[in-house]
C-alpha positions as CSV (number, residue, x, y, z in Angstrom):
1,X,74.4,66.8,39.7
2,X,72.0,67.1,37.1
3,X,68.1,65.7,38.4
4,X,66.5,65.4,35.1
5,X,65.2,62.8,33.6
6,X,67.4,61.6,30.9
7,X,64.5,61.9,28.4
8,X,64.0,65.1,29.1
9,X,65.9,66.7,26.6
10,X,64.5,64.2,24.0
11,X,61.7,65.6,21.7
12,X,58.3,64.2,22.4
13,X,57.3,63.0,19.3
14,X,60.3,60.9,19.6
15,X,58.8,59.1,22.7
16,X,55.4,58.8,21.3
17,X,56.6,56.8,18.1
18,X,58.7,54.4,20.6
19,X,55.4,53.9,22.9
20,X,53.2,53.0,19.7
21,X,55.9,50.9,18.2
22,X,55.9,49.0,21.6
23,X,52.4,48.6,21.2
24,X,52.6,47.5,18.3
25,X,54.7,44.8,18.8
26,X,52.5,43.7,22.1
27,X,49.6,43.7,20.1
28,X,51.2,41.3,17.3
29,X,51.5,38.4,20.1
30,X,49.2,36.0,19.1
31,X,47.5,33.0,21.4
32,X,47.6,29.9,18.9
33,X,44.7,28.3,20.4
34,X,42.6,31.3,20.3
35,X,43.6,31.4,16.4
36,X,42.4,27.8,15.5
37,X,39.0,28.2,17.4
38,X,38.6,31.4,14.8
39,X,39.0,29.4,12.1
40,X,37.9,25.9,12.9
41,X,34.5,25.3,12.0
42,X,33.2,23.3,15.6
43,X,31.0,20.6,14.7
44,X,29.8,17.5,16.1
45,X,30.5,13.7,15.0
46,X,29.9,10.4,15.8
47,X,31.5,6.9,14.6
48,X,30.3,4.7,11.5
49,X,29.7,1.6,12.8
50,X,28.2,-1.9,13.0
51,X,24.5,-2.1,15.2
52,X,21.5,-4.1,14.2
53,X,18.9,-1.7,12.6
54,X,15.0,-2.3,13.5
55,X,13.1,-2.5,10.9
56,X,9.7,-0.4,11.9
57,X,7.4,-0.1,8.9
58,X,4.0,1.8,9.1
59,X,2.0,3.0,6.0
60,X,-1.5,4.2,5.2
61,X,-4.1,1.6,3.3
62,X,-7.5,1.6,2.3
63,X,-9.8,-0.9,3.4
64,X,-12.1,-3.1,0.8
65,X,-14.8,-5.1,0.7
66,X,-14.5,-8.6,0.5
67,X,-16.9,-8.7,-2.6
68,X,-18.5,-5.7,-4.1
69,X,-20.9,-6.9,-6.9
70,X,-23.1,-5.5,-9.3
71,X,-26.4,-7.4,-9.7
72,X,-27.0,-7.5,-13.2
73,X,-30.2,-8.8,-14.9
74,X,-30.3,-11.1,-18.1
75,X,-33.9,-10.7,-18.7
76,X,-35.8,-7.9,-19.8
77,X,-39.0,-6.7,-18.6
78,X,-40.9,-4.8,-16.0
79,X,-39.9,-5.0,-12.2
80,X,-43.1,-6.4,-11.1
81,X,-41.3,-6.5,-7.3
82,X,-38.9,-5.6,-5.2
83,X,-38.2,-7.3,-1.8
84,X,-34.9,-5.5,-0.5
85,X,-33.6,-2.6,0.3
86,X,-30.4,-0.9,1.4
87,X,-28.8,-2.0,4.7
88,X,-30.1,-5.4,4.6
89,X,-28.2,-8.2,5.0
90,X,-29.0,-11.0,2.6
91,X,-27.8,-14.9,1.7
92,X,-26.5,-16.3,-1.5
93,X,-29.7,-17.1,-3.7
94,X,-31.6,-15.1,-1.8
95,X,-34.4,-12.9,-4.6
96,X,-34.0,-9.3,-4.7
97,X,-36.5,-8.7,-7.8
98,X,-39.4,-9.9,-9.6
99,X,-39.3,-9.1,-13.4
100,X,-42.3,-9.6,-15.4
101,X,-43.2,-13.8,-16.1
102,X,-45.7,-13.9,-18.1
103,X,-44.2,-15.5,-21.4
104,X,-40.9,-16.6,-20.2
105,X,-43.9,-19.2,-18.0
106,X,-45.7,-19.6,-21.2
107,X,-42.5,-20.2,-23.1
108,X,-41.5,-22.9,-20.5
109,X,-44.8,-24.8,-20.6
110,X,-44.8,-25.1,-24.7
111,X,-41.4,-26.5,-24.5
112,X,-42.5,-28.8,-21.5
113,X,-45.2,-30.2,-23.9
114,X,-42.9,-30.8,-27.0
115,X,-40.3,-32.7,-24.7
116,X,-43.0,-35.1,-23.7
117,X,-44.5,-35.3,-27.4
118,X,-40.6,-36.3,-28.4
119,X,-40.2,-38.5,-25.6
120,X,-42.8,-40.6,-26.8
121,X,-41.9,-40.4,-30.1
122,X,-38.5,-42.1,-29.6
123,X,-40.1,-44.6,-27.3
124,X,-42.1,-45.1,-30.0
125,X,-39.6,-45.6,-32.4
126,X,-37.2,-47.8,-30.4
127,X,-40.2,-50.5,-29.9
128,X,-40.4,-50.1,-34.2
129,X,-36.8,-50.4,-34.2
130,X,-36.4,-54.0,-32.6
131,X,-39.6,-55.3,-35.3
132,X,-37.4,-53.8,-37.5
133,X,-40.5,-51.6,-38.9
134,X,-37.9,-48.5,-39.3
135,X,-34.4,-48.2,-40.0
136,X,-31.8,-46.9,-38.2
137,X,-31.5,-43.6,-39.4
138,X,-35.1,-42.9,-38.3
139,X,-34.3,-44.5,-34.9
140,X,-31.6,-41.7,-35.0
141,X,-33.6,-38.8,-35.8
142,X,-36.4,-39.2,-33.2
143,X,-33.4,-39.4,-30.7
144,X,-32.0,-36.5,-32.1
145,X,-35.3,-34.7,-31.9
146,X,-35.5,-35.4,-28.3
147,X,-32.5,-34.4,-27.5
148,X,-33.2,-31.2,-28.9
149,X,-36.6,-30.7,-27.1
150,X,-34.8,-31.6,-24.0
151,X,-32.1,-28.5,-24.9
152,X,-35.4,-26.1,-25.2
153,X,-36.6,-26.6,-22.0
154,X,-33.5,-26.4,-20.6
155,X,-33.3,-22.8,-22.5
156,X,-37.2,-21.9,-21.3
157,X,-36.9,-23.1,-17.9
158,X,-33.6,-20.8,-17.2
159,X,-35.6,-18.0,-18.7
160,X,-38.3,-18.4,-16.5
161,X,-35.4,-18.6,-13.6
162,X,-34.1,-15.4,-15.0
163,X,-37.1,-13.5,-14.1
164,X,-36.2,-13.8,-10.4
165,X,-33.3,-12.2,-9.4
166,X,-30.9,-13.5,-6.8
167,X,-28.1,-13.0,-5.3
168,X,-24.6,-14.5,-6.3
169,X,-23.1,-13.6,-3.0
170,X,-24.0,-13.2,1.1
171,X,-23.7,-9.7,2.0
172,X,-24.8,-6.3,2.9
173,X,-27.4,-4.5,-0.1
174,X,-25.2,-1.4,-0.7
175,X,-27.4,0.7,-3.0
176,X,-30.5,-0.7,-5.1
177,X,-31.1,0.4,-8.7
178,X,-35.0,-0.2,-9.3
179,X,-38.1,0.1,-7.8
180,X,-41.4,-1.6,-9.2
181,X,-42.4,-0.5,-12.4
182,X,-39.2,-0.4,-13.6
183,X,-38.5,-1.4,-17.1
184,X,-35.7,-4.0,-16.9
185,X,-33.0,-4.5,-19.9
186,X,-30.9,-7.5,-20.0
187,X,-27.3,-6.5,-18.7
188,X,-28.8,-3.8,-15.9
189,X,-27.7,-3.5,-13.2
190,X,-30.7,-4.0,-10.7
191,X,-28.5,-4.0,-6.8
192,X,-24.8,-3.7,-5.1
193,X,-24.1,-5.8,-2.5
194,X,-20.8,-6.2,-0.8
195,X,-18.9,-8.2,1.2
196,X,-17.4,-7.2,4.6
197,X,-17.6,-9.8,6.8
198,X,-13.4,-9.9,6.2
199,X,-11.6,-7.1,4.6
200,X,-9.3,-6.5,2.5
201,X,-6.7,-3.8,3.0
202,X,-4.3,-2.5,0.1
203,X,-1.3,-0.7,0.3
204,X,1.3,0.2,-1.7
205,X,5.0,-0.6,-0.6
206,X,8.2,0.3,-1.7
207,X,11.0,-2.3,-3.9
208,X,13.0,-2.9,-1.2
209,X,10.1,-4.0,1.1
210,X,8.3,-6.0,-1.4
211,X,11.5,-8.2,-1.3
212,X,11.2,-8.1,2.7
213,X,7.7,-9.1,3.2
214,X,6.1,-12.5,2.1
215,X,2.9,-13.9,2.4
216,X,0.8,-15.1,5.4
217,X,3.1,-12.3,7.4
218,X,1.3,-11.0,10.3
219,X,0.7,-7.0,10.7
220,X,-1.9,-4.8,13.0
221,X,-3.8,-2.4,11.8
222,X,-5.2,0.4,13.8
223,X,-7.7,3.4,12.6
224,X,-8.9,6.6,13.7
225,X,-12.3,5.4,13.9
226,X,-11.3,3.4,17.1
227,X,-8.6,5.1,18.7
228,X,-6.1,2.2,20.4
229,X,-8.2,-0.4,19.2
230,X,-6.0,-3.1,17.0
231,X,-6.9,-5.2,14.4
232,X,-5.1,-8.0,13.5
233,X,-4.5,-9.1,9.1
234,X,-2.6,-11.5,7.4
235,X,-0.5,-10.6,4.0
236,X,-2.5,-12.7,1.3
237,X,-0.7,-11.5,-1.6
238,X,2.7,-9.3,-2.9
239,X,1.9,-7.8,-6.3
240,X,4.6,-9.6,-9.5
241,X,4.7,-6.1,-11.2
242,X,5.0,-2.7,-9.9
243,X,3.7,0.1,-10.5
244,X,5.0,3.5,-12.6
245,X,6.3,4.6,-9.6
246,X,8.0,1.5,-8.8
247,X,6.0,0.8,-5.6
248,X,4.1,-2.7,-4.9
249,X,0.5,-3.3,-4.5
250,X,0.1,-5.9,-1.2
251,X,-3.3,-7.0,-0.1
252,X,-4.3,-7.7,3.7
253,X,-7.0,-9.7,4.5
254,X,-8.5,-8.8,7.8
255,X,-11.7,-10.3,10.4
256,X,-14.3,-7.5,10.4
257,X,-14.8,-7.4,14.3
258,X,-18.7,-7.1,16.1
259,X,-16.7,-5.0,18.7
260,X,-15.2,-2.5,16.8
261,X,-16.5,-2.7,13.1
262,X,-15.5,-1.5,10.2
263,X,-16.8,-0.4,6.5
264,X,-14.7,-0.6,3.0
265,X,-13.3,2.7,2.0
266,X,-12.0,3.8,5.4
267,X,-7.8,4.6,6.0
268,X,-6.1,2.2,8.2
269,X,-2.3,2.1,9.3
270,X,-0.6,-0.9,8.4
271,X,2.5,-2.2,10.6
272,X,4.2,-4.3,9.6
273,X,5.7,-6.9,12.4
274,X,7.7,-9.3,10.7
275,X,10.9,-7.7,9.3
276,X,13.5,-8.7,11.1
277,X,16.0,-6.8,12.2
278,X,19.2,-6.8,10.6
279,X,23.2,-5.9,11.7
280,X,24.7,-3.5,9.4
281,X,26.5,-0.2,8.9
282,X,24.7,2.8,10.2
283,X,24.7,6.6,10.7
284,X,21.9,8.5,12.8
285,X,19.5,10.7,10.3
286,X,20.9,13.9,11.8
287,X,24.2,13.2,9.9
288,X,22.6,12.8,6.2
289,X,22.6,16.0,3.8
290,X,20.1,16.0,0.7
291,X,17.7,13.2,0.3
292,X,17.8,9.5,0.6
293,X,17.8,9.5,-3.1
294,X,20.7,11.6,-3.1
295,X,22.3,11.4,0.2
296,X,25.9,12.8,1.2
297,X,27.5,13.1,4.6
298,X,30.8,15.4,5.4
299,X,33.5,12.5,7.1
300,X,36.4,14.5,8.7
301,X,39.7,12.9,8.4
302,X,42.2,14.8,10.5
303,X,40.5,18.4,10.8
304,X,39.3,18.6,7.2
305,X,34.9,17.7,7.0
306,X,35.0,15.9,3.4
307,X,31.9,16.2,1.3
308,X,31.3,11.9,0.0
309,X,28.2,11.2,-1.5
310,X,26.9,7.7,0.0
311,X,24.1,5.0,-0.9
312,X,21.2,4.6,1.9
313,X,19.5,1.2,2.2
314,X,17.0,0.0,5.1
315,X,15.8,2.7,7.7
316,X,14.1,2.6,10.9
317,X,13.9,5.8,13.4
318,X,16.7,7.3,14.3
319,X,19.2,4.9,12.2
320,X,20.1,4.8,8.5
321,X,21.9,2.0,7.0
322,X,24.7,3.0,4.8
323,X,24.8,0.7,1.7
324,X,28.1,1.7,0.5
325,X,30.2,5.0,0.5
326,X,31.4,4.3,4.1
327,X,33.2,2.1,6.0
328,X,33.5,1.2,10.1
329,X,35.2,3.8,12.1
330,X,34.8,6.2,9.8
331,X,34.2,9.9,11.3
332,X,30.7,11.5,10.1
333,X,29.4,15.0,11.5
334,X,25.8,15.0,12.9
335,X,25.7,18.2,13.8
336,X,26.9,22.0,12.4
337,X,27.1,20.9,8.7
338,X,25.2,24.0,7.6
339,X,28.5,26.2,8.4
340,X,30.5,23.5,5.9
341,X,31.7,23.4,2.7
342,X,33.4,20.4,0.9
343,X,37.2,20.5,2.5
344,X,36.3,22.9,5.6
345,X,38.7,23.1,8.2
346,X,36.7,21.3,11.8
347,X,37.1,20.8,15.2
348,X,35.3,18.1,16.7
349,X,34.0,20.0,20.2
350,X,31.4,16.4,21.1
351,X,31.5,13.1,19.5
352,X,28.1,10.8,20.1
353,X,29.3,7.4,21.2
């Protein structure tokens, strides 16, 4: 009997070829799962859907003075006096300078003295009058005299007024512009005082918020002057027109506080309490792509992520509200679009509920 193997007379190149073909062919066998996770892009999604979106609004405003004024004199002359200074407080009416009196008080007592001369002469003339001594038309020009000696003094005695300046308002004296000595020109400006017993804080909001907000709304105002201190304002106005960049002036008017108090020209955060919050369609921020301008999301319908551009109204957080370009149930990847293109092949490996 022959003991050899029955390949053994075989060649041995023979043999190798049929091992590597057998190889080969193993190495051809391929796991279809294995394939799609090599090409499926894995991303995560979430659902479009209905939730009521919180409406948290917080911008950055400037504090105002509730009246900043110029003092400005209508005399001229020299500042014979002056009886404030900066950092006092002051009442309406209350004199901040002494300008020069001397003729404007002359001026005053001539026209004093010509009123009483014409006084008499129409009292005068009305007793000649009724003895029908003179006519009517003198009758009418001693009246008409008076009357204008009466408009003279009027015109001296404000002139004499003039040379004390007051001021129109109750306040704080800001800055002060002369000292004594100081030649005074009519239209100067001699003092600032301001205002800040309540503020007024102005920001500028947005065209969809300006629609959202109304007057007498209440907000609270913090700074970083007073670190959890809170100040509570009331909306007073909503600007008509916007601005060139479409935003909205709104004026707060807030109680300056003896605890915690402020000064005009300081930053103050503005939140705004009163928007309401409203149901509508909404996608988490994660899942937008661009701007809120020009916002696009990848929805994946079967396993293909399609690129859709989409229209972003209100925000708050974490939520967006999608104005149109999406509708409920809808499929939106939050996660792993930077590894997609417009049509990519996707597999879904969490979904946010």
């Amino acid at each position: 009997m022959d003991t050899k193997p029955r390949f053994a007379n075989r060649p041995l190149p023979v043999v190798a070829s049929s091992l590597l073909i057998l190889a080969f062919a193993c190495g051809r066998k391929e796991d279809p799962q294995v394939s799609t996770m090599a090409t499926d892009v894995p991303v995560s999604a979430t659902l479009v859907k209905k939730q009521k979106l919180e409406s948290s609004l917080s911008l950055v405003g400037t504090t105002n003075a509730r009246a900043d004024v110029n003092v400005i004199s209508e005399t001229h002359g020299t500042t014979m006096a002056v009886y404030v200074k900066v950092g006092m407080q002051v009442k309406v009416g209350t004199v901040l300078v002494q300008v020069d009196d001397e003729i404007p008080r002359s001026t005053k007592s001539a026209a004093e003295i010509s009123f009483q001369k014409a006084q008499r002469d129409f009292l005068r003339a009305e007793d000649l009058y009724q003895e029908n001594s003179i006519s009517l038309s003198q009758l009418d020009a001693s009246r008409l005299a008076l009357k204008s000696a009466d408009n003279q003094l009027d015109i001296a005695t404000r002139q004499l007024e003039n040379t004390r300046i007051k001021s129109p308002i109750s306040g704080t004296v800001n800055a002060r512009y002369v000292e004594p000595g100081t030649m005074v020109q009519q239209g100067m400006a001699v003092a600032n005082i301001v205002d800040i017993s309540t503020l007024k804080v102005r920001v500028n909001v947005s065209e969809q918020e300006a629609f959202r907000l109304k007057p007498r709304d209440h907000v609270e105002i913090t700074t970083d002057v007073y670190p959890g201190a809170t100040f509570d304002g009331t909306i007073d106005n909503i600007a008509s027109k916007g601005d060139e960049a479409h935003t909205y002036p709104v004026e707060i008017i807030v109680p300056n506080s003896n605890t915690y108090p402020l000064k005009a020209g300081m930053f103050a955060r503005i939140a705004f309490k009163s928007i309401a919050p409203t149901e509508a369609l909404t996608i988490p921020r994660g899942a937008l792509i661009g701007s809120i301008k020009d916002a696009q999301v990848f929805v994946v319908q079967g396993n293909i992520a399609s690129l859709r551009q989409v229209i972003i109204g209100n925000q708050s957080a974490d939520l967006l509200e999608v104005a149109s370009g999406l509708a409920e149930g809808d499929t939106v990847v939050i996660s792993g679009q930077n590894n997609l293109v417009d049509k990519t092949r996707v597999q879904i490996v969490s979904t946010q509920r």
